[in-house]
C-alpha positions as CSV (number, residue, x, y, z in Angstrom):
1,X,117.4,-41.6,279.9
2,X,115.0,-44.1,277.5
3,X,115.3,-47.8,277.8
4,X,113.9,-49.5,275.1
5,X,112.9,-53.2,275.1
6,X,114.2,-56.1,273.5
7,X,112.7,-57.2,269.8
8,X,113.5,-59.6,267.8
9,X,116.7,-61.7,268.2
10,X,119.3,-63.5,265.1
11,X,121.5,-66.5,265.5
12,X,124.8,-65.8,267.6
13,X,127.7,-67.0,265.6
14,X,130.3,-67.8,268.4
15,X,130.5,-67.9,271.8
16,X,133.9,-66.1,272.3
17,X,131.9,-63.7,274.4
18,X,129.2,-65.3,275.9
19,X,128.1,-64.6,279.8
20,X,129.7,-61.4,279.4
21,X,127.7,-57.6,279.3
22,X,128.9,-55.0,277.2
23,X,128.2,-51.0,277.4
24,X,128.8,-49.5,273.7
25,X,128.3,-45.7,273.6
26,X,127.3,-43.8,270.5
27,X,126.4,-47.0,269.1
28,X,123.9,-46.6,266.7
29,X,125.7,-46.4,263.5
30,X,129.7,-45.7,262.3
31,X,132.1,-47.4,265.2
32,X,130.3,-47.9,267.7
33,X,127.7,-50.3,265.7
34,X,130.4,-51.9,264.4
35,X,131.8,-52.9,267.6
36,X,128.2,-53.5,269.4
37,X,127.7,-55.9,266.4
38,X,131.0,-57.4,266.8
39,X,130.9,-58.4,270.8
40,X,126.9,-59.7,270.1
41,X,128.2,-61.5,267.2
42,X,130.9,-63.6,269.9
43,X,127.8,-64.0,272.4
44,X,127.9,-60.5,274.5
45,X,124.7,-59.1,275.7
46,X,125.0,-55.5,274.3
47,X,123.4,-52.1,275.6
48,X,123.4,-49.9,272.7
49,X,123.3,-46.2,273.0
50,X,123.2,-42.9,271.6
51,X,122.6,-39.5,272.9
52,X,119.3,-38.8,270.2
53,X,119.1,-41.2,267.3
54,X,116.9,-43.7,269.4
55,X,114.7,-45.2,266.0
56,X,118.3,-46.3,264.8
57,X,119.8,-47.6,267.9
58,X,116.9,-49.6,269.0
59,X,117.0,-51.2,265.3
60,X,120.3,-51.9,266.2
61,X,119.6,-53.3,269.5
62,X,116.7,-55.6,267.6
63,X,119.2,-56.6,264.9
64,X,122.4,-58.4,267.1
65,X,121.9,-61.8,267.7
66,X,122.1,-61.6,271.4
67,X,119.7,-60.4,274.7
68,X,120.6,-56.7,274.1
69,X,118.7,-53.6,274.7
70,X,118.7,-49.8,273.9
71,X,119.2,-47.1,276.1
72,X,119.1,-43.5,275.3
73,X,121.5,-41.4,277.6
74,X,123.7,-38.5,276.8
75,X,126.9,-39.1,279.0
76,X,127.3,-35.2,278.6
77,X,124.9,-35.3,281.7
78,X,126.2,-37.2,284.9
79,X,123.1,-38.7,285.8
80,X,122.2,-39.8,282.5
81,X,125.6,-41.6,282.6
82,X,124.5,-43.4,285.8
83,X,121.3,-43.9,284.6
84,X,122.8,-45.9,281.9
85,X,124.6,-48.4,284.2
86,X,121.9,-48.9,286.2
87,X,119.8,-49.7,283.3
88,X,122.0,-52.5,282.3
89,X,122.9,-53.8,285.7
90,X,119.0,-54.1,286.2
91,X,118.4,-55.6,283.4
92,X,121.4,-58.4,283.2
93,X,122.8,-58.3,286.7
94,X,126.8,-57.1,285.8
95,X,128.8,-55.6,283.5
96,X,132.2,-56.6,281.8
97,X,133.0,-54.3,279.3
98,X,133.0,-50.6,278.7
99,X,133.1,-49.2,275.1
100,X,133.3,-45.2,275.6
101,X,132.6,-44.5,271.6
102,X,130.8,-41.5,272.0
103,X,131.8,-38.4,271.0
104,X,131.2,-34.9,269.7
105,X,133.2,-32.5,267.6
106,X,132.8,-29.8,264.8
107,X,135.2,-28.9,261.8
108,X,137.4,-25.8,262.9
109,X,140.5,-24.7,261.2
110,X,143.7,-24.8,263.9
111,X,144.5,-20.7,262.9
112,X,140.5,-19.6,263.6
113,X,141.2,-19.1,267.5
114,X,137.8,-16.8,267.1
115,X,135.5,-19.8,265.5
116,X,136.4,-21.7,268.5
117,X,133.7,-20.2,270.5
118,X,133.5,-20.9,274.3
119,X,130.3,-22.8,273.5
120,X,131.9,-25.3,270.9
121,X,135.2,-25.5,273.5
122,X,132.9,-26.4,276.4
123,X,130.6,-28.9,274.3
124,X,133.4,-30.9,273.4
125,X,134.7,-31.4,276.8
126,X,131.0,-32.3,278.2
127,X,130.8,-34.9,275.9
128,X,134.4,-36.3,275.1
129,X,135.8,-35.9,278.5
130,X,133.1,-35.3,281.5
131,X,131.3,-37.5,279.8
132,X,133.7,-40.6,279.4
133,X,134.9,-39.8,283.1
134,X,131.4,-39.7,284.6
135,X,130.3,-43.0,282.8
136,X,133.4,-44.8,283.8
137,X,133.6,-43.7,287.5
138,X,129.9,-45.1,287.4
139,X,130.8,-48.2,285.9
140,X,134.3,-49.4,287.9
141,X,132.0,-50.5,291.0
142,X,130.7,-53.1,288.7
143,X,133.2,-53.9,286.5
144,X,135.4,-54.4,289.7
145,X,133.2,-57.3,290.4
146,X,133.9,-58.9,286.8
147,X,136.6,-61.7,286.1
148,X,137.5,-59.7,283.6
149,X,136.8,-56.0,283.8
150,X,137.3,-54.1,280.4
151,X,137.7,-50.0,279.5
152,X,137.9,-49.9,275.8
153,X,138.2,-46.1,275.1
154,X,138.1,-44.9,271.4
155,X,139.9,-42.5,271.3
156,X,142.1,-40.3,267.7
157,X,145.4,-40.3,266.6
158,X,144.3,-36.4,267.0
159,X,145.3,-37.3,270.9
160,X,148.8,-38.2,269.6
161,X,149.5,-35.7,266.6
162,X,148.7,-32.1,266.3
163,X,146.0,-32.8,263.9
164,X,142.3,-33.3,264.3
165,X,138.9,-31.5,263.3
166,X,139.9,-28.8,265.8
167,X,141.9,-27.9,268.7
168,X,139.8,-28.4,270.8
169,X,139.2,-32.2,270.0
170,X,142.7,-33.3,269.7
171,X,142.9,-31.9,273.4
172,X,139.8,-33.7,274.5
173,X,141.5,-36.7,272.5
174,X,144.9,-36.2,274.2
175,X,143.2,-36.4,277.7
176,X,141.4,-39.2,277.4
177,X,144.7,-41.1,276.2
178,X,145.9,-40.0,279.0
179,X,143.2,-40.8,281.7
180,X,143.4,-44.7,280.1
181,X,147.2,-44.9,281.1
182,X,146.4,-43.4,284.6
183,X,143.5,-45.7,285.0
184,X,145.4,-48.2,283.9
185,X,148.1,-48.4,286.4
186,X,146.0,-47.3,289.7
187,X,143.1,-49.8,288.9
188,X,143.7,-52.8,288.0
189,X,143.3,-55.9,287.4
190,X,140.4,-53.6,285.7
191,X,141.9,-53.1,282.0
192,X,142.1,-50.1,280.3
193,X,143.4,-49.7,276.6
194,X,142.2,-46.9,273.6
195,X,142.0,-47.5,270.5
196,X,143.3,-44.4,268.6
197,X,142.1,-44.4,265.0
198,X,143.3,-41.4,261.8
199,X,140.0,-40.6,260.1
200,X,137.3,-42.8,259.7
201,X,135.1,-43.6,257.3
202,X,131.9,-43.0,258.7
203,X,128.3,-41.2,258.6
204,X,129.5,-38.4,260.3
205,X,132.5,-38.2,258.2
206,X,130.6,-38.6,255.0
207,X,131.1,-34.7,253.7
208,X,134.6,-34.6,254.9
209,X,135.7,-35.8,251.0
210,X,138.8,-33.4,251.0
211,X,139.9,-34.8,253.9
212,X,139.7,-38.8,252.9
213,X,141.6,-38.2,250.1
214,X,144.1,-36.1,251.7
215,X,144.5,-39.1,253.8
216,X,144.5,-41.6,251.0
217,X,147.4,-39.5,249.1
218,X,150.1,-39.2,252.3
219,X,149.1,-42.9,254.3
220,X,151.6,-45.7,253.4
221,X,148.3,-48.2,253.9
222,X,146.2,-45.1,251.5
223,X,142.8,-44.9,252.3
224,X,141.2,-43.8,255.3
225,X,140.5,-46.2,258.4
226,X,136.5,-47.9,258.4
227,X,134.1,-48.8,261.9
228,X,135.8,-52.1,260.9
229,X,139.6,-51.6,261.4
230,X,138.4,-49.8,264.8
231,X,136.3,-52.9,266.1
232,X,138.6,-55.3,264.7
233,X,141.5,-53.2,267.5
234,X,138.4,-53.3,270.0
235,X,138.3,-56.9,270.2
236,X,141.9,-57.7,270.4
237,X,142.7,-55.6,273.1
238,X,140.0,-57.2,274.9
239,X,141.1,-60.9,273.7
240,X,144.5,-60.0,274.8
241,X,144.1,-60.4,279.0
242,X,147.2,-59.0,279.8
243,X,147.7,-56.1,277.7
244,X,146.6,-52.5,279.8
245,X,147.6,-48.9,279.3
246,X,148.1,-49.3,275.7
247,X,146.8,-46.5,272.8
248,X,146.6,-49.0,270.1
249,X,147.1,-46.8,266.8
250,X,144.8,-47.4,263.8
251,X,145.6,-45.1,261.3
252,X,147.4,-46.8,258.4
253,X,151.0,-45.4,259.7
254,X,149.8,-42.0,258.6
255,X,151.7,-40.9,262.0
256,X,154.7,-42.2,260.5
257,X,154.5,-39.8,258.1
258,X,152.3,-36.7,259.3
């Protein structure tokens, strides 16, 4: 686990979010950059992180208009998920909000049982499940402590639908939709809420140019989602103070239709 220091700061634009601390994993490009820029932009203190791409998140970190810092962690690793708290409670004293954005996955057809290797199987539960577990378990003593204590877990309409780059990742997807509706009746007044998007629009979707437009021909809104749509359902279900438990859908009605 790498901290990186501060650099150079930009002009805030609102103060919707300011006092609070916000945690956004896998945040150094796609959704969770969009979301890390979003809570600065409102006044948050961010901690950016990502698991390897620490030139990119600390240009990230240097970029939002707040006091925000990187930290490299891979949450695949338990103590480099409480590593990661610490860092942030060290460096700002609390935290409010937890974005769990990161995530791993790799493109298996459903009918290869065989190219779902135990090695791919386990990796994606390290890092989509243990992972998101770990780093929240780590977090609730502190976000306890906040006035208002915030699990924002992103989650895919793969969780929801028998779709999704493998099996393996709807069932990760499909837990952790789950574990938010759990958490969110046995710990309150701690929210929890996921944000459950179709396919996105992103870097690490960039090849996947079958798939967008497979999406774009079947969705009633046609196109596939963007880091935008997903930040955009972020911040509202953190705006809204009484809304917990819910798996806010992003995904153009393609569900309706799928």
């Amino acid at each position: 686990m790498t901290e990186q220091p501060m650099t150079e700061q930009h002009s805030t634009t609102s103060d919707e979010f300011a006092g609070r601390v916000a945690i956004v994993t896998g945040s150094s490009s796609g959704i969770g950059e969009e979301i890390a820029r979003r809570l600065a932009a409102g006044g948050a203190n961010v901690v950016v992180n990502s698991a390897s791409s620490v030139e990119a998140g600390t240009a990230v970190a240097g970029s939002l208009p707040t006091e925000s810092i990187y930290v490299q962690a891979d949450i695949s690793d338990g103590d480099q998920c409480r590593a990661l708290v610490d860092a942030t409670v060290e460096r700002f004293g609390k935290l409010d909000y937890l974005i769990n954005n990161a995530g791993w996955t790799t493109v298996i057809p459903h009918h290869d049982l065989d190219a779902l290797t135990d090695e791919v199987f386990r990796r994606t539960f390290d890092v989509n499940v243990f992972g998101t577990w770990w780093l929240t378990k780590a977090a609730m003593p502190h976000l306890k402590e906040s006035d208002d204590g915030n699990v924002v877990s992103i989650t895919s309409l793969a969780g929801v639908r028998p779709v999704g780059s493998s099996i393996a990742y709807a069932m990760t997807k499909a837990a952790l939709n789950h574990m938010t509706v759990l958490l969110a009746k046995s710990h309150g007044p701690v929210r929890f809420n996921a944000v459950a998007p179709g396919l996105v629009d992103t870097p690490w979707t960039a090849d996947w140019g079958p798939m967008h437009e497979a999406v774009a021909s079947m969705a009633p809104v046609p196109r596939s989602a963007t880091p935008e749509d997903c930040a955009e359902a972020t911040l509202a279900l953190i705006r809204n103070r009484y809304t917990t438990g819910h798996v806010f859908l992003v995904d153009g009605g393609l569900s309706l239709v799928g």
